[in-house]
C-alpha positions in Angstrom: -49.0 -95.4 -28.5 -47.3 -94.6 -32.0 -44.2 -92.5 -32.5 -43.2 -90.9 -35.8 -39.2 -90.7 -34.4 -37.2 -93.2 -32.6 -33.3 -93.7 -32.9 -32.3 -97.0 -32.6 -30.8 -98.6 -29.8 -27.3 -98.7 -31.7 -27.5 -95.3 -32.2 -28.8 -94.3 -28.4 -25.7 -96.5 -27.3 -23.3 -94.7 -29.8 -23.7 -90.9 -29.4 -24.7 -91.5 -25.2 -21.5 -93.5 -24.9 -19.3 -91.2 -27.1 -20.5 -88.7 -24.7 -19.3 -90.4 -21.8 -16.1 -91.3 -23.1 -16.1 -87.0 -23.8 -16.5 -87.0 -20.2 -14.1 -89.0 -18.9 -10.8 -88.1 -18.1 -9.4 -91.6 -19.2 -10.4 -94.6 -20.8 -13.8 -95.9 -20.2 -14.8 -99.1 -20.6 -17.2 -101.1 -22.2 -18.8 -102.2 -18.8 -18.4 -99.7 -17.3 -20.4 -97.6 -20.5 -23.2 -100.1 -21.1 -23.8 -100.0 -17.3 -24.3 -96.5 -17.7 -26.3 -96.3 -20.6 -28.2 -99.4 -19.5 -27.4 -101.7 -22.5 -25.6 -104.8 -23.2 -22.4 -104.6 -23.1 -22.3 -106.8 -26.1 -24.4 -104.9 -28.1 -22.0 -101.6 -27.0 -18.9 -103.3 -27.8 -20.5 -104.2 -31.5 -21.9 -100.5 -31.8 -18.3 -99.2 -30.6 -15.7 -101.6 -33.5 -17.9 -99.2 -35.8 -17.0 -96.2 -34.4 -13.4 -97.4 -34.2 -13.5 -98.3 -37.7 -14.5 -95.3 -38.6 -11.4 -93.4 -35.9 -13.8 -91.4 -33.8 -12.3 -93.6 -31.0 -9.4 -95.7 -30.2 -9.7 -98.8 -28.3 -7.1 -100.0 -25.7 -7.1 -103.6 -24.3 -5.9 -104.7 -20.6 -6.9 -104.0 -16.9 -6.4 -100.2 -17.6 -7.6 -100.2 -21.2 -11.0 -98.9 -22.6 -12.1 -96.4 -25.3 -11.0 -92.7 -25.7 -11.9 -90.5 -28.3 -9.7 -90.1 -31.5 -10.6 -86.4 -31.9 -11.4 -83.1 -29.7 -14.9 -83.3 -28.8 -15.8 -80.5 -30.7 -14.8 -81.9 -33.6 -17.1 -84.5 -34.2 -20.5 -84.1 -34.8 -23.6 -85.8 -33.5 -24.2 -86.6 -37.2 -20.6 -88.2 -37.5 -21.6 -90.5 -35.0 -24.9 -91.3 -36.3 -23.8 -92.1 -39.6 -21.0 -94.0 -38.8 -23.7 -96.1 -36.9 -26.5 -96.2 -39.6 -25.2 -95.1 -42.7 -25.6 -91.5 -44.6 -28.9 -89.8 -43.7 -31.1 -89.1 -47.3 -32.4 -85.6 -47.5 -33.7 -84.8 -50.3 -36.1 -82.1 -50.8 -38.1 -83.5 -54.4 -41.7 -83.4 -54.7 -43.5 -86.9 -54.3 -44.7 -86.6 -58.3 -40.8 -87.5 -58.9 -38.6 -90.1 -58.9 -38.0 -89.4 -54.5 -37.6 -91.2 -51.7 -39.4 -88.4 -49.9 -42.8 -90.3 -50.8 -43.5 -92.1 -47.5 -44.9 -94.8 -49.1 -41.8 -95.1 -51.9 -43.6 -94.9 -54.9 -42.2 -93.6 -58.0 -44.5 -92.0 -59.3 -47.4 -90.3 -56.9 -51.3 -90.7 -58.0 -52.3 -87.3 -57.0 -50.7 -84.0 -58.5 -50.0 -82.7 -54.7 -48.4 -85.2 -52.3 -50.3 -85.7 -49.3 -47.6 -85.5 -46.8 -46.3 -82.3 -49.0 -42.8 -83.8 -48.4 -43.2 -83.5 -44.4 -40.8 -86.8 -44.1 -38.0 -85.0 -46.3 -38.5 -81.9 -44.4 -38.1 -83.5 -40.9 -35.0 -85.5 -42.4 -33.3 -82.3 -43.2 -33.8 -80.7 -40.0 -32.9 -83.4 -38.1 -29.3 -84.3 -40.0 -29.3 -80.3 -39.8 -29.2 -80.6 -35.8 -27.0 -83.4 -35.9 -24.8 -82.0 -37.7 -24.5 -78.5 -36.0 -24.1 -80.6 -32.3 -21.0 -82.0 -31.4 -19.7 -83.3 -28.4 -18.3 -80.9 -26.7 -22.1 -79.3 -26.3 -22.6 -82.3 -24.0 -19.8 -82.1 -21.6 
């Protein structure tokens, strides 16, 4: 069966974990949060240096270290996270007879005078950096 929509797993690992560490009333570990989410704990730990990187969440080594979040939950955004994970979301609104990366198949210039999608894949990518953008975490504690 196809889908249209699917995060990737870096960014199911980033905004599930970011949530747990919301959660928690300490620092959570990478084990501990890759046992939750069901993922590697390699691939969380690689998925979490970005969100360090980017200070959503400090990281503490030793027996009693882990991550904890470098903000109050309600100040970062869903989209925060995503983008920190996958880069800025494009959302442009332009017609597919333009120079747009609205035109599913990226062409530059569109054969027909009405796009056949009528911009449907710029629509949904407004709407969803909209909802991302207007969910943090603390909507998830």
């Amino acid at each position: 069966m196809s889908t249209i929509f699917q995060l990737s797993e870096a960014v199911s690992i980033g905004l599930h974990g970011m949530v747990l560490i919301a959660k928690s009333e300490g620092p959570i570990n990478a084990t501990v949060m890759a046992e939750q989410t069901g993922s590697s704990r390699n691939h969380l730990a690689k998925v979490f240096q970005r969100l360090v990187k980017q200070k959503l969440v400090k990281a503490t080594r030793g027996p009693s270290g882990g991550y904890i979040l470098n903000k109050k939950p309600d100040e970062i955004s869903l989209l925060e996270i995503y983008e920190s994970i996958e880069g800025p979301i494009e959302s442009s609104q332009d017609s597919c007879d333009e120079a747009s990366s609205s035109c599913p198949l990226n062409r530059q210039v569109c054969p027909f005078s009405k796009c056949i999608m009528n911009n449907i894949v710029s629509r949904i990518s407004a709407e969803f950096k909209d909802y991302l953008e207007t969910n943090t975490l603390r909507d998830y504690i």
